[in-house]
CHARMM-style PDB file with segment names, atoms N, HN, CA, C and O in Angstrom:
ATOM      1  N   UNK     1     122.655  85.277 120.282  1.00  0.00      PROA
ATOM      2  CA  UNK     1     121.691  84.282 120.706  1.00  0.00      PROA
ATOM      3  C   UNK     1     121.711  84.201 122.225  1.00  0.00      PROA
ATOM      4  O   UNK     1     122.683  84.485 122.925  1.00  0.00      PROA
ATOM      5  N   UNK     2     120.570  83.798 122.638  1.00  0.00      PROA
ATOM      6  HN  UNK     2     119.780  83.567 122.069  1.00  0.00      PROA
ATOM      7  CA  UNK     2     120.467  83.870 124.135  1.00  0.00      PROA
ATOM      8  C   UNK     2     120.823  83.006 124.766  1.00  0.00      PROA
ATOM      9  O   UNK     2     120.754  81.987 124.079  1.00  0.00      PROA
ATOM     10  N   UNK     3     121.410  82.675 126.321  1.00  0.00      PROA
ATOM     11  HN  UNK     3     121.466  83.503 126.880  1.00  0.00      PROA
ATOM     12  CA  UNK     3     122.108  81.584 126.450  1.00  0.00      PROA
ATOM     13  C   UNK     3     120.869  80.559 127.066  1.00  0.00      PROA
ATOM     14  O   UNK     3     119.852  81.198 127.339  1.00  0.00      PROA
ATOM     15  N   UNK     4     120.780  79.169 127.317  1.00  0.00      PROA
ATOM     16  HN  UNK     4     121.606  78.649 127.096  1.00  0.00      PROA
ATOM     17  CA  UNK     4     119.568  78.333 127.997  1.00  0.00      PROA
ATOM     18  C   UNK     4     118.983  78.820 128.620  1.00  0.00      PROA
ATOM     19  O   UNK     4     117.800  79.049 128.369  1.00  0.00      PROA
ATOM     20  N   UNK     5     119.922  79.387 130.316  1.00  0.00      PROA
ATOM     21  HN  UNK     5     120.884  79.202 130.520  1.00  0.00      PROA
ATOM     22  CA  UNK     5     119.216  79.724 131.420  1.00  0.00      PROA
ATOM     23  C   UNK     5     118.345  81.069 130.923  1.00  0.00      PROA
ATOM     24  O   UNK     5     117.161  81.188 131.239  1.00  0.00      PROA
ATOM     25  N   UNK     6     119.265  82.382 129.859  1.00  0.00      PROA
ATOM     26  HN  UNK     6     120.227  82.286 129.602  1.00  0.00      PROA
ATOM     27  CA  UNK     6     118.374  83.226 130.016  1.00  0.00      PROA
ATOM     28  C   UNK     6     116.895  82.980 128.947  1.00  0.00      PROA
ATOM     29  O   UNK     6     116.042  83.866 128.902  1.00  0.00      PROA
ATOM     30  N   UNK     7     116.768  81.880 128.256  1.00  0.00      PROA
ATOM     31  HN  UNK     7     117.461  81.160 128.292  1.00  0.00      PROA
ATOM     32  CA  UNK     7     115.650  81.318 127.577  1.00  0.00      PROA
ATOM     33  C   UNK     7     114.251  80.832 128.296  1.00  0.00      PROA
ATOM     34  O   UNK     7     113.160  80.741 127.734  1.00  0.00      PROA
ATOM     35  N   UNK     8     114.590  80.500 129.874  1.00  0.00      PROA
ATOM     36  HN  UNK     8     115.477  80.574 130.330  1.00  0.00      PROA
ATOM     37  CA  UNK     8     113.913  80.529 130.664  1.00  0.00      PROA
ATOM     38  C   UNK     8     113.212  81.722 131.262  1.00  0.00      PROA
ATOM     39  O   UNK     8     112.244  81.604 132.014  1.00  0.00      PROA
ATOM     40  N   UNK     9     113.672  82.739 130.943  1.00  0.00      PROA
ATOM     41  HN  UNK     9     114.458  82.835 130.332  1.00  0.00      PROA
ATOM     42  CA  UNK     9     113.021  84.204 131.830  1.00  0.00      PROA
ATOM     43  C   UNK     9     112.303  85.018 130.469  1.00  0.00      PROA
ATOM     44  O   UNK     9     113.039  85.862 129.958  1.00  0.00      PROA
ATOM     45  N   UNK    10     111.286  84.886 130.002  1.00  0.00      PROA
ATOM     46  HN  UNK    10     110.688  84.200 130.418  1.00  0.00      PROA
ATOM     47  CA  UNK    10     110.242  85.242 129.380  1.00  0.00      PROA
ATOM     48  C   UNK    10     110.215  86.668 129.524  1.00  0.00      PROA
ATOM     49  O   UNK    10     110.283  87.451 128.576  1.00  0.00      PROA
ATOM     50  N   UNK    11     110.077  87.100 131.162  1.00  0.00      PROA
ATOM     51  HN  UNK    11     110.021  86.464 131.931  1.00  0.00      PROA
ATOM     52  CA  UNK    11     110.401  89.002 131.066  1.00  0.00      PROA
ATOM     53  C   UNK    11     111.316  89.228 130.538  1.00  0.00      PROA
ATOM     54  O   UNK    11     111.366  90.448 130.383  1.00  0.00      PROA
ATOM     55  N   UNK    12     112.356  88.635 130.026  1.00  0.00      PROA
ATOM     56  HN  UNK    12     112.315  87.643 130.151  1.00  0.00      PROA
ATOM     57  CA  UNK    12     113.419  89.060 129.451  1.00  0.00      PROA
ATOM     58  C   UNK    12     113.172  89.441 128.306  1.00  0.00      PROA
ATOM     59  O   UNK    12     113.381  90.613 127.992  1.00  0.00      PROA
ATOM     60  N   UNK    13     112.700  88.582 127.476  1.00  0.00      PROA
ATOM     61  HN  UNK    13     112.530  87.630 127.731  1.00  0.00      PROA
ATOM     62  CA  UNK    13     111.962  88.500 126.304  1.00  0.00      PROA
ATOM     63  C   UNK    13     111.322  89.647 125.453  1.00  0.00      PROA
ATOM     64  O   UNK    13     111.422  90.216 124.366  1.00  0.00      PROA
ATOM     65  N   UNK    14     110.543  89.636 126.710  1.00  0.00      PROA
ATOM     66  HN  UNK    14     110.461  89.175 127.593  1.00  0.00      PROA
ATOM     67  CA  UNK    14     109.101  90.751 126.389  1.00  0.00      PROA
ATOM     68  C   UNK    14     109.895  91.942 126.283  1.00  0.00      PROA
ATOM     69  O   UNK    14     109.251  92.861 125.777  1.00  0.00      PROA
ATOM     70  N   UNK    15     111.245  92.281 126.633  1.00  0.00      PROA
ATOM     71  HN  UNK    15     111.768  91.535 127.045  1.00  0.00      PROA
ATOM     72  CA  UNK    15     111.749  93.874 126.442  1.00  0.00      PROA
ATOM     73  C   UNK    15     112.191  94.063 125.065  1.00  0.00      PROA
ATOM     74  O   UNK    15     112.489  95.161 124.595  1.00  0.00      PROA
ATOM     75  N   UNK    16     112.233  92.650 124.262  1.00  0.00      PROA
ATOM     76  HN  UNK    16     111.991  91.758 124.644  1.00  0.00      PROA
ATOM     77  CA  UNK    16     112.697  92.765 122.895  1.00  0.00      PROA
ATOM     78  C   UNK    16     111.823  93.295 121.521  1.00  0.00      PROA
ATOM     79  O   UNK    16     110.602  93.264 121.672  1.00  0.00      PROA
ATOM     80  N   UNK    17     112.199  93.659 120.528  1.00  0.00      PROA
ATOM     81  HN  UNK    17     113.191  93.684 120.405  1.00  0.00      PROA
ATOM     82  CA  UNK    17     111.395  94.471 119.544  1.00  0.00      PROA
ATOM     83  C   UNK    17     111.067  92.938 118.681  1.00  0.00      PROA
ATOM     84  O   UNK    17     111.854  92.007 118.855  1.00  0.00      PROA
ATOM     85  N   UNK    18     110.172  92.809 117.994  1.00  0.00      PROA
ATOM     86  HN  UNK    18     109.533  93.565 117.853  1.00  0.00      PROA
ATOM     87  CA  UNK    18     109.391  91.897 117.172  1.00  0.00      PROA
ATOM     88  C   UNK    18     110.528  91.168 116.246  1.00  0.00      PROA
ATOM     89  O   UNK    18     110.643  89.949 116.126  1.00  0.00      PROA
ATOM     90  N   UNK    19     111.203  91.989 115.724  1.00  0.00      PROA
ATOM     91  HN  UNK    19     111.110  92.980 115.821  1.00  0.00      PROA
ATOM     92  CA  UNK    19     112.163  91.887 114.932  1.00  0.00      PROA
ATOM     93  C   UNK    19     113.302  91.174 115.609  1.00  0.00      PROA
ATOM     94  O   UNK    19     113.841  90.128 115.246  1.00  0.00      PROA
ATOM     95  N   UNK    20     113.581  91.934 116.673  1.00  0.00      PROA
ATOM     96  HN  UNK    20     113.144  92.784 116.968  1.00  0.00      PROA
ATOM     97  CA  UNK    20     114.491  90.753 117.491  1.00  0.00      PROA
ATOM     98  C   UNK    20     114.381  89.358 117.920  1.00  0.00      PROA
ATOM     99  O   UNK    20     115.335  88.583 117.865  1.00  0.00      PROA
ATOM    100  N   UNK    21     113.109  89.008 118.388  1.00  0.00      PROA
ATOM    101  HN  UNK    21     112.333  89.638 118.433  1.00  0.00      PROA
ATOM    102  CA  UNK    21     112.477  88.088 118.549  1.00  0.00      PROA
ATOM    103  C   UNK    21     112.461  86.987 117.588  1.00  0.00      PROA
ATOM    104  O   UNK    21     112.627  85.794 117.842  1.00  0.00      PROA
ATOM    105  N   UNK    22     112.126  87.813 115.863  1.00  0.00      PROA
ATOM    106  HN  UNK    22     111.992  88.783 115.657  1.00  0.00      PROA
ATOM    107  CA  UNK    22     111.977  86.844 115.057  1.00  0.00      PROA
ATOM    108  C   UNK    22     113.824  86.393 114.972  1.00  0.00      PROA
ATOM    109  O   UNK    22     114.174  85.299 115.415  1.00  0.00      PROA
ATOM    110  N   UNK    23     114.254  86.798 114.721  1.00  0.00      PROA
ATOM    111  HN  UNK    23     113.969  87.686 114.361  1.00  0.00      PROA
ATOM    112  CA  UNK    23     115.916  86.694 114.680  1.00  0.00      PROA
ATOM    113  C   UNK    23     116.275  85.945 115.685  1.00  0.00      PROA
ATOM    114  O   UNK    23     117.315  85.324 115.462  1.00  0.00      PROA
ATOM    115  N   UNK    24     115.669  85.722 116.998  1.00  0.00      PROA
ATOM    116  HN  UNK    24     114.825  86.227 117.179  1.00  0.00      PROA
ATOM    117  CA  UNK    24     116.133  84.889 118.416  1.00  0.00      PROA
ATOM    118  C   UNK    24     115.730  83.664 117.805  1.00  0.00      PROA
ATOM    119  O   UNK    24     116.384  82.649 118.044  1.00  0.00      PROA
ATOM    120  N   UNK    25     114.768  83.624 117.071  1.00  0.00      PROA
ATOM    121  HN  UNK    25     114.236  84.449 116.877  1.00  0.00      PROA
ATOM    122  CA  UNK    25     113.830  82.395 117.255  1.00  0.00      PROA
ATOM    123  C   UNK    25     114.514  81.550 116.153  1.00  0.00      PROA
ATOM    124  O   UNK    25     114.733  80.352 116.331  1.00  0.00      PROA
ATOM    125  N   UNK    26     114.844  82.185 115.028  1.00  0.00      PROA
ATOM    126  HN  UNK    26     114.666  83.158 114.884  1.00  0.00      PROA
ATOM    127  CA  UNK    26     115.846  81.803 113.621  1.00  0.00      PROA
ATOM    128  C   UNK    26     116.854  81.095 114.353  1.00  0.00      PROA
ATOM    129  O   UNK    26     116.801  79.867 114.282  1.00  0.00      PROA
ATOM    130  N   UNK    27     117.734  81.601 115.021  1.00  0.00      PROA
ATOM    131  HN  UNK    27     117.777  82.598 115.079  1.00  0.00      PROA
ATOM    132  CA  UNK    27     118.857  81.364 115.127  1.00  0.00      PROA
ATOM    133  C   UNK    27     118.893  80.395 116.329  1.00  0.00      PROA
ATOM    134  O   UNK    27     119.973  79.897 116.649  1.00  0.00      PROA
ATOM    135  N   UNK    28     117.529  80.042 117.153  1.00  0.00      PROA
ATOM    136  HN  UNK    28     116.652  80.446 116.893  1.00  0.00      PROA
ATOM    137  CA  UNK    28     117.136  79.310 118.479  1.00  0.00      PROA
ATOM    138  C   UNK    28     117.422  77.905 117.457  1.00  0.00      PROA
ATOM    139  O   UNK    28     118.232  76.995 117.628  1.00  0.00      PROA
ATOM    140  N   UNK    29     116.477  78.107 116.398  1.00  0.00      PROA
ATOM    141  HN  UNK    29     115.819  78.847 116.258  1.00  0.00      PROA
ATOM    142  CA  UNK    29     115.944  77.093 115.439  1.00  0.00      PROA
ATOM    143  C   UNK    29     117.544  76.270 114.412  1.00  0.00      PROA
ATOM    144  O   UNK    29     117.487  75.050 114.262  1.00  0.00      PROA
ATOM    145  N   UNK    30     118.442  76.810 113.986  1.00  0.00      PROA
ATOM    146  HN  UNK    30     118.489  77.802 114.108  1.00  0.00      PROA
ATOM    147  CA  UNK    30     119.455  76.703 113.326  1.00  0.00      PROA
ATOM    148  C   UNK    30     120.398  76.114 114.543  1.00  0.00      PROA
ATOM    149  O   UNK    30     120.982  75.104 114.150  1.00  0.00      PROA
ATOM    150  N   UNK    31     120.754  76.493 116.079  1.00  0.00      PROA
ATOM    151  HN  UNK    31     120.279  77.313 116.399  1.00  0.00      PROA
ATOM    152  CA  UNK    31     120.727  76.102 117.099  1.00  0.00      PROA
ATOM    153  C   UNK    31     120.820  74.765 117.358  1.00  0.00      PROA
ATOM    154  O   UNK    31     121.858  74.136 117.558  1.00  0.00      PROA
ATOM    155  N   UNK    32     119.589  74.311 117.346  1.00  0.00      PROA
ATOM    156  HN  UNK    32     118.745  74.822 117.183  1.00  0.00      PROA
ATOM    157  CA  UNK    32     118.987  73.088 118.142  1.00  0.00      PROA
ATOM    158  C   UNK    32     119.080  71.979 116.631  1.00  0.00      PROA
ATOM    159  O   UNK    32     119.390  70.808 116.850  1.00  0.00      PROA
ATOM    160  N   UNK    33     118.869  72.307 115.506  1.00  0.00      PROA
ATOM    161  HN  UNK    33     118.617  73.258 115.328  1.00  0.00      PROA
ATOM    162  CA  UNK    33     119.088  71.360 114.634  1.00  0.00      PROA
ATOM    163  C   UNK    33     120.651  70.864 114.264  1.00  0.00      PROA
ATOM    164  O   UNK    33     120.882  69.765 113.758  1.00  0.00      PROA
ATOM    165  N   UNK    34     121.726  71.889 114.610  1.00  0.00      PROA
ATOM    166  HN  UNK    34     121.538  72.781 115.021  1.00  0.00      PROA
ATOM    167  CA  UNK    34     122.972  70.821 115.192  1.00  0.00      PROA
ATOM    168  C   UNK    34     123.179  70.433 116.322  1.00  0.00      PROA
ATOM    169  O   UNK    34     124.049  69.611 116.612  1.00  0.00      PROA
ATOM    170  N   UNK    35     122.298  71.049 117.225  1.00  0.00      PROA
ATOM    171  HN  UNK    35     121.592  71.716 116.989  1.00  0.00      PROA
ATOM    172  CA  UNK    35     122.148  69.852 118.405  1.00  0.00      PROA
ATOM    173  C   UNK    35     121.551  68.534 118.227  1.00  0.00      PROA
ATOM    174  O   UNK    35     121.939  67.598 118.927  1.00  0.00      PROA
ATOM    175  N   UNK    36     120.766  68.404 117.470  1.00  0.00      PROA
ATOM    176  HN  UNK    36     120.452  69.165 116.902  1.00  0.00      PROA
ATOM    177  CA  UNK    36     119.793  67.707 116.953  1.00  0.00      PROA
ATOM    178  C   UNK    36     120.758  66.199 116.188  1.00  0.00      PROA
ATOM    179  O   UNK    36     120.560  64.986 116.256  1.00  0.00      PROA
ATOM    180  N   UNK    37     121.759  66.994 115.532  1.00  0.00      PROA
ATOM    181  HN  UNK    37     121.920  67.979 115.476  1.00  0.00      PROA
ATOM    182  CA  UNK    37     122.797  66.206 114.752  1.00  0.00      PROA
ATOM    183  C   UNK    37     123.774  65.772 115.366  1.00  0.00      PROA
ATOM    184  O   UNK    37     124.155  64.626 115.128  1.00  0.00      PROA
ATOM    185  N   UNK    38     124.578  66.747 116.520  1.00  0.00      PROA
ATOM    186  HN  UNK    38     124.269  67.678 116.713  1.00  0.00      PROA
ATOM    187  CA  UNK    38     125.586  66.199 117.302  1.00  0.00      PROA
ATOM    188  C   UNK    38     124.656  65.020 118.462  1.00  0.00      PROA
ATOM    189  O   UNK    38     125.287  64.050 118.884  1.00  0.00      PROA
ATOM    190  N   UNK    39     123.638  65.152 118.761  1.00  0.00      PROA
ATOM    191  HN  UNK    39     123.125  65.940 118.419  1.00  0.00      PROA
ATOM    192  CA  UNK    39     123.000  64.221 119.440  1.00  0.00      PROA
ATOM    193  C   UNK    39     122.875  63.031 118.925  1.00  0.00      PROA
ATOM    194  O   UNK    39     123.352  62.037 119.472  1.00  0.00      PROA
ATOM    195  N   UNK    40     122.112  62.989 117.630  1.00  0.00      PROA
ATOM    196  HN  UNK    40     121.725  63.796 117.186  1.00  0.00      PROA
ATOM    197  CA  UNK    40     122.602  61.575 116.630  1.00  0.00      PROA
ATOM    198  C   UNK    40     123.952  60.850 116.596  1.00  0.00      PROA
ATOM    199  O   UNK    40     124.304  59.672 116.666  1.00  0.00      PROA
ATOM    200  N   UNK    41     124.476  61.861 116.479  1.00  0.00      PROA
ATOM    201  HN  UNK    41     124.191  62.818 116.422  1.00  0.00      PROA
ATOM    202  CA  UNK    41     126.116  61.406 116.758  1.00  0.00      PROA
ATOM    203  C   UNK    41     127.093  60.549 117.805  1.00  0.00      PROA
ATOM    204  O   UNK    41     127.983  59.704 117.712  1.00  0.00      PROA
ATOM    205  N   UNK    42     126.248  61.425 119.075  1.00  0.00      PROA
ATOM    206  HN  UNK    42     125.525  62.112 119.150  1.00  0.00      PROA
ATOM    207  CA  UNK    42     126.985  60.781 119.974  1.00  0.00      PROA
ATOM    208  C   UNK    42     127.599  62.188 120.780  1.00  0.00      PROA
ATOM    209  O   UNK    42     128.054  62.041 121.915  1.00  0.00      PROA
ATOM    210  N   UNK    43     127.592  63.191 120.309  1.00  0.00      PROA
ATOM    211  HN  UNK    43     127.222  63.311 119.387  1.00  0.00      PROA
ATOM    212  CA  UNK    43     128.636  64.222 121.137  1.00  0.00      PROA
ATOM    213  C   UNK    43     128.060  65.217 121.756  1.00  0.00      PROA
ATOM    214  O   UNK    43     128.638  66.292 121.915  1.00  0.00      PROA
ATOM    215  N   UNK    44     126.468  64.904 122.313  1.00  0.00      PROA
ATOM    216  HN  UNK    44     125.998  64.031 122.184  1.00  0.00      PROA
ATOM    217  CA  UNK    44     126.174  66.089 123.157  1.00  0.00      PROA
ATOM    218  C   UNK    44     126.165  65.146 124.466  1.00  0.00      PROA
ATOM    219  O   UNK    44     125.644  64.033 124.534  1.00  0.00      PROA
ATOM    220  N   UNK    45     126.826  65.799 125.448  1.00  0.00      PROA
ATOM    221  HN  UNK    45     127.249  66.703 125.393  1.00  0.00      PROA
ATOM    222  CA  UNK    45     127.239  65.753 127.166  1.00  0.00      PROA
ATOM    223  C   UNK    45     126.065  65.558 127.464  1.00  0.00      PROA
ATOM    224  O   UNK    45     125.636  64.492 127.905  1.00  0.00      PROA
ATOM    225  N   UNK    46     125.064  67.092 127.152  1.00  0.00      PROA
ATOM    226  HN  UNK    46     125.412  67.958 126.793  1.00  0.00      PROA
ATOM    227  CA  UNK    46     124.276  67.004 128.151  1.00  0.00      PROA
ATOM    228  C   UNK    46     122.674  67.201 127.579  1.00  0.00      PROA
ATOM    229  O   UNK    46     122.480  68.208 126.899  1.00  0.00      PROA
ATOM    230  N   UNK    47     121.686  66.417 127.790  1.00  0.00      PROA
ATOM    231  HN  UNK    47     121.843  65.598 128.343  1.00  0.00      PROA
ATOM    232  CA  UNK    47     120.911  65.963 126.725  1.00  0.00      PROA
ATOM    233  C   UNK    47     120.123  67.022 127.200  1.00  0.00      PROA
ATOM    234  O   UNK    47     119.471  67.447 126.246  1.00  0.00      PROA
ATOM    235  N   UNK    48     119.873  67.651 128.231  1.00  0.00      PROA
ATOM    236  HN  UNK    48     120.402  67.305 129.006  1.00  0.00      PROA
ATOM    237  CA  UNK    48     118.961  68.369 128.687  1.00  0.00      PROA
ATOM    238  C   UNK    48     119.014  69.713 128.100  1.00  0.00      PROA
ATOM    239  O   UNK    48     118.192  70.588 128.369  1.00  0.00      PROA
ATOM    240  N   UNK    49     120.129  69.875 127.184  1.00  0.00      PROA
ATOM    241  HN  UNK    49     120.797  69.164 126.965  1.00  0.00      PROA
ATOM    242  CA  UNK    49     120.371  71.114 126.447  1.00  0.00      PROA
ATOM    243  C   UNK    49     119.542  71.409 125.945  1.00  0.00      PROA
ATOM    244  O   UNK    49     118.913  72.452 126.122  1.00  0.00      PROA
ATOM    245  N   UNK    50     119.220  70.147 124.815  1.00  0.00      PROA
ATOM    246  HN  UNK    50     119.731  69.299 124.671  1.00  0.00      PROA
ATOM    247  CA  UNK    50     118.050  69.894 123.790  1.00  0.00      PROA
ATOM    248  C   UNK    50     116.712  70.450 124.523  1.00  0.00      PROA
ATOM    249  O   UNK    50     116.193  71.376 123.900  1.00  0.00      PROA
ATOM    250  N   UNK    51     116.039  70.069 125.733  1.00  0.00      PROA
ATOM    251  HN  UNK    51     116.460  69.317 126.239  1.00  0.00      PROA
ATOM    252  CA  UNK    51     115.019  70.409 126.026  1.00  0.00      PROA
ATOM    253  C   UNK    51     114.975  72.307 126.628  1.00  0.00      PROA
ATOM    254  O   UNK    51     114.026  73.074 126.462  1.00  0.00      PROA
ATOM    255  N   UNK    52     116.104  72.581 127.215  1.00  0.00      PROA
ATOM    256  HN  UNK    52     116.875  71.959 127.350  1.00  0.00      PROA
ATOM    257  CA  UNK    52     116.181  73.805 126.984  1.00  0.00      PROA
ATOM    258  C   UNK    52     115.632  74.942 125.930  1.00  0.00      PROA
ATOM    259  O   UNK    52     114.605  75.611 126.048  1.00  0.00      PROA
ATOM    260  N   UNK    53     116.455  74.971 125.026  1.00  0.00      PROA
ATOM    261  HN  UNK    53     117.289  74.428 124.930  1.00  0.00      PROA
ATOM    262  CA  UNK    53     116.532  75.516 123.893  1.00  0.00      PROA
ATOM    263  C   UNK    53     115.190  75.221 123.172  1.00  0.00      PROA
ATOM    264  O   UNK    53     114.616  76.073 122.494  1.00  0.00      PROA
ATOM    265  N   UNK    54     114.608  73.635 123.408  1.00  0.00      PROA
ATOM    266  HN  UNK    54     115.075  72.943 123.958  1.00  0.00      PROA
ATOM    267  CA  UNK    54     113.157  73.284 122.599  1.00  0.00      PROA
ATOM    268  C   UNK    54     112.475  74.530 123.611  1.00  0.00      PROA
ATOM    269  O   UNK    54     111.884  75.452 123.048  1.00  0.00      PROA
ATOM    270  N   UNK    55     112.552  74.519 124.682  1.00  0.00      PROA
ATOM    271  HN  UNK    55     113.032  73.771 125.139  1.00  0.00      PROA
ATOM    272  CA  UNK    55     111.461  75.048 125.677  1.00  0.00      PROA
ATOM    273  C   UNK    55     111.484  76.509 125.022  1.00  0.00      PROA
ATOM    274  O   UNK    55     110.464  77.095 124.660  1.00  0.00      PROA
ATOM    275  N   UNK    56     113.157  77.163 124.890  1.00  0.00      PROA
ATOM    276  HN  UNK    56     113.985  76.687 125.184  1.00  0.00      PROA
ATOM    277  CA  UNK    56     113.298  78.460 124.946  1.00  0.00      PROA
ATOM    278  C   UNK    56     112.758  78.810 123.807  1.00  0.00      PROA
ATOM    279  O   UNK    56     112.508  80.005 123.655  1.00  0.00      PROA
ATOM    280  N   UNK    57     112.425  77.805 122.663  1.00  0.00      PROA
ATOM    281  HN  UNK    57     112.628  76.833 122.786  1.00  0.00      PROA
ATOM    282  CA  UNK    57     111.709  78.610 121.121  1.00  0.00      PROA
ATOM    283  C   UNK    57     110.369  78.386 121.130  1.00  0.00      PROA
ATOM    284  O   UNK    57     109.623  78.730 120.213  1.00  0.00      PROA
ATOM    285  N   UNK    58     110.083  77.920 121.955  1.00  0.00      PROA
ATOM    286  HN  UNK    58     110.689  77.641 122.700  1.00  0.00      PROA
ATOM    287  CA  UNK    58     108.321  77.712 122.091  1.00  0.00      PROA
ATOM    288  C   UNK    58     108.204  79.347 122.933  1.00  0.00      PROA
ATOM    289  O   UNK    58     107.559  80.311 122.519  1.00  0.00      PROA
ATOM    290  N   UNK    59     108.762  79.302 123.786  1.00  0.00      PROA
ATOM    291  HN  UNK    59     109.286  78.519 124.122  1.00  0.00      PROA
ATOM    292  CA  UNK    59     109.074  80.848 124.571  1.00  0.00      PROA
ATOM    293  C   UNK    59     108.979  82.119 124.055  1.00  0.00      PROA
ATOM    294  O   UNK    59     108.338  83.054 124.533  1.00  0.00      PROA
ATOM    295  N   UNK    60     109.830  82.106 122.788  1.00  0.00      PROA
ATOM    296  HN  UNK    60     110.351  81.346 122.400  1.00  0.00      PROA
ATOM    297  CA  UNK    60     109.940  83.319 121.981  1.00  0.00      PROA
ATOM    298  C   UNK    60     109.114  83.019 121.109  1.00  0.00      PROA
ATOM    299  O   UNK    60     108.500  84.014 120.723  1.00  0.00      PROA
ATOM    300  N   UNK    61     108.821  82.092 120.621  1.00  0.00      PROA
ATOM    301  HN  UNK    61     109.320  81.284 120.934  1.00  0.00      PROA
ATOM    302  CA  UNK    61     107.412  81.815 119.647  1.00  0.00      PROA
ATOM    303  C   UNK    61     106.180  82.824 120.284  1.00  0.00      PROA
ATOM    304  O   UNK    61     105.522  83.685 119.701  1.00  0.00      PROA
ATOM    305  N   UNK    62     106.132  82.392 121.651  1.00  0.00      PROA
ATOM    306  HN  UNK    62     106.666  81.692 122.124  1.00  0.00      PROA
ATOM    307  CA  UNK    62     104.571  82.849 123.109  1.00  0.00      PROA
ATOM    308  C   UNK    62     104.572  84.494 122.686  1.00  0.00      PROA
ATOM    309  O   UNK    62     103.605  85.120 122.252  1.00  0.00      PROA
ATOM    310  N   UNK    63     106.063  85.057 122.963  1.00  0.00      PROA
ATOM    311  HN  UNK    63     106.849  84.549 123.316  1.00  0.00      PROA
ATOM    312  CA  UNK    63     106.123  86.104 122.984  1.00  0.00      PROA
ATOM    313  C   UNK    63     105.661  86.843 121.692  1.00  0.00      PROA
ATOM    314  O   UNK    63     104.780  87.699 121.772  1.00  0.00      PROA
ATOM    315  N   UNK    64     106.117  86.595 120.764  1.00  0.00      PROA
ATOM    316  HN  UNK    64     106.833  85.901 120.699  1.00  0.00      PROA
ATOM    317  CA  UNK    64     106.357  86.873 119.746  1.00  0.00      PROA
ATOM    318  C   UNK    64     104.858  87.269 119.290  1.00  0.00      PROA
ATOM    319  O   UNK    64     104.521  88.240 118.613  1.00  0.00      PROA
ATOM    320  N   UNK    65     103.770  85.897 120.038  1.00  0.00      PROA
ATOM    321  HN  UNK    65     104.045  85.108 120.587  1.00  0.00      PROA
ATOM    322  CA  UNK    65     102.627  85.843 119.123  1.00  0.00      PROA
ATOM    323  C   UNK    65     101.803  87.042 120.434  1.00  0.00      PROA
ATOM    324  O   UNK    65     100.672  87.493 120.254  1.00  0.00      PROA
ATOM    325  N   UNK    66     102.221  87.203 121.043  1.00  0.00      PROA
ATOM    326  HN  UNK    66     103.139  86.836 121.189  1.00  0.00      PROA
ATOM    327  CA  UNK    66     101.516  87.813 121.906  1.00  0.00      PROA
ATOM    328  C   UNK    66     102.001  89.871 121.601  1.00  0.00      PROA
ATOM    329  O   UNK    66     101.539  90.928 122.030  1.00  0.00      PROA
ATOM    330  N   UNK    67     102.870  89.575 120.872  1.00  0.00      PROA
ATOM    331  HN  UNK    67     103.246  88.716 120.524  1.00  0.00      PROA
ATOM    332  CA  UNK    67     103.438  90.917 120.685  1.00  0.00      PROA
ATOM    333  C   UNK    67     102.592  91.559 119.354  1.00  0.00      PROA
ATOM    334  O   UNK    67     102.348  92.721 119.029  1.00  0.00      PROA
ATOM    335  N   UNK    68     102.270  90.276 118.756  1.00  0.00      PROA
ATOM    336  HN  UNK    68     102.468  89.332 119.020  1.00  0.00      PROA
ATOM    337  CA  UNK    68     101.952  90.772 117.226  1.00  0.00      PROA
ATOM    338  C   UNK    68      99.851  90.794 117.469  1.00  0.00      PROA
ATOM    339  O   UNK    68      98.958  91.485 116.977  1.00  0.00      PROA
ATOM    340  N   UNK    69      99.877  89.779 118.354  1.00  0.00      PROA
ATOM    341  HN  UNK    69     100.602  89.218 118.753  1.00  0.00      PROA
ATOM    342  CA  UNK    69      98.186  89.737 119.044  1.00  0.00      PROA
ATOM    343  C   UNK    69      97.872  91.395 119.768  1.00  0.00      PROA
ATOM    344  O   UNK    69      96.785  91.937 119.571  1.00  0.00      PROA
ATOM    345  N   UNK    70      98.985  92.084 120.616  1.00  0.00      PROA
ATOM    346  HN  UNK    70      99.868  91.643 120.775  1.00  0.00      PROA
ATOM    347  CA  UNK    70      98.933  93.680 120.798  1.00  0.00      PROA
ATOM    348  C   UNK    70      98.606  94.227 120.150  1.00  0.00      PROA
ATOM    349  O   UNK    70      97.595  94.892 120.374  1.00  0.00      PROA
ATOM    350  N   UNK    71      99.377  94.300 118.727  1.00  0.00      PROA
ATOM    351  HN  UNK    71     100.199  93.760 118.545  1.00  0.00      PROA
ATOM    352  CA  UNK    71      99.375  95.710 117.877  1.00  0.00      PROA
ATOM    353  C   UNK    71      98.167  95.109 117.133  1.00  0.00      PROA
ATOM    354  O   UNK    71      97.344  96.013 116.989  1.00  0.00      PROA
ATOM    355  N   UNK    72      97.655  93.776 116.520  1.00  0.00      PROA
ATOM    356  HN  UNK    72      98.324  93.042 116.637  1.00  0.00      PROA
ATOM    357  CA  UNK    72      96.224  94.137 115.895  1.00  0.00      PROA
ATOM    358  C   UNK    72      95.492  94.206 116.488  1.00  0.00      PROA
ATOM    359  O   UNK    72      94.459  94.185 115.818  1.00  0.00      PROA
ATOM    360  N   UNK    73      95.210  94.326 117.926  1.00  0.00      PROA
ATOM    361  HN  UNK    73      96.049  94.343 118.471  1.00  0.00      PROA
ATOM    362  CA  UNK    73      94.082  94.442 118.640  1.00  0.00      PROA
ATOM    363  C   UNK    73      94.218  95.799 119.366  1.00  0.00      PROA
ATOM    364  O   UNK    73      93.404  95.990 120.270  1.00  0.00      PROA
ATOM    365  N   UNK    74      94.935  96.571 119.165  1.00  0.00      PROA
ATOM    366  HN  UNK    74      95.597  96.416 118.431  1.00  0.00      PROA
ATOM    367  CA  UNK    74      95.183  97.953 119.311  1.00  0.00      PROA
ATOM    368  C   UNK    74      94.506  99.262 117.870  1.00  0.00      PROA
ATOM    369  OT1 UNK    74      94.716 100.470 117.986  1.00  0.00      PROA
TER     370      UNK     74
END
């Protein structure tokens, strides 16, 4: 899984195969829903994690749809 900061760099992204992507995005998603829980809780430090990681699967979502928007319009 990718770490926050590199969730921010989108070219990063784009070098990945479709398949990878969907697997980033799974595991972005499985991720953020025990963040989601340790936040309820009380035990995340730093809240801005959460918006990270939200940002970084909307990210690989962009990519993702833009990868699969290529090949049918090819």
């Amino acid at each position: 899984m990718m770490k926050p900061k590199e969730l921010r760099q989108a070219a990063k992204m784009r070098d990945l195969s479709a398949e990878d992507l969907q697997r980033e995005a799974s595991e972005i998603a499985d991720h953020l829903m025990k963040l989601r829980f340790q936040q309820a809780a009380g035990q995340v430090e730093h809240p801005t994690v959460l918006r990270d990681y939200r940002r970084g699967l909307a990210r690989v979502k962009t990519v993702l749809a833009e990868k699969q928007r290529s090949v049918k319009g090819s």
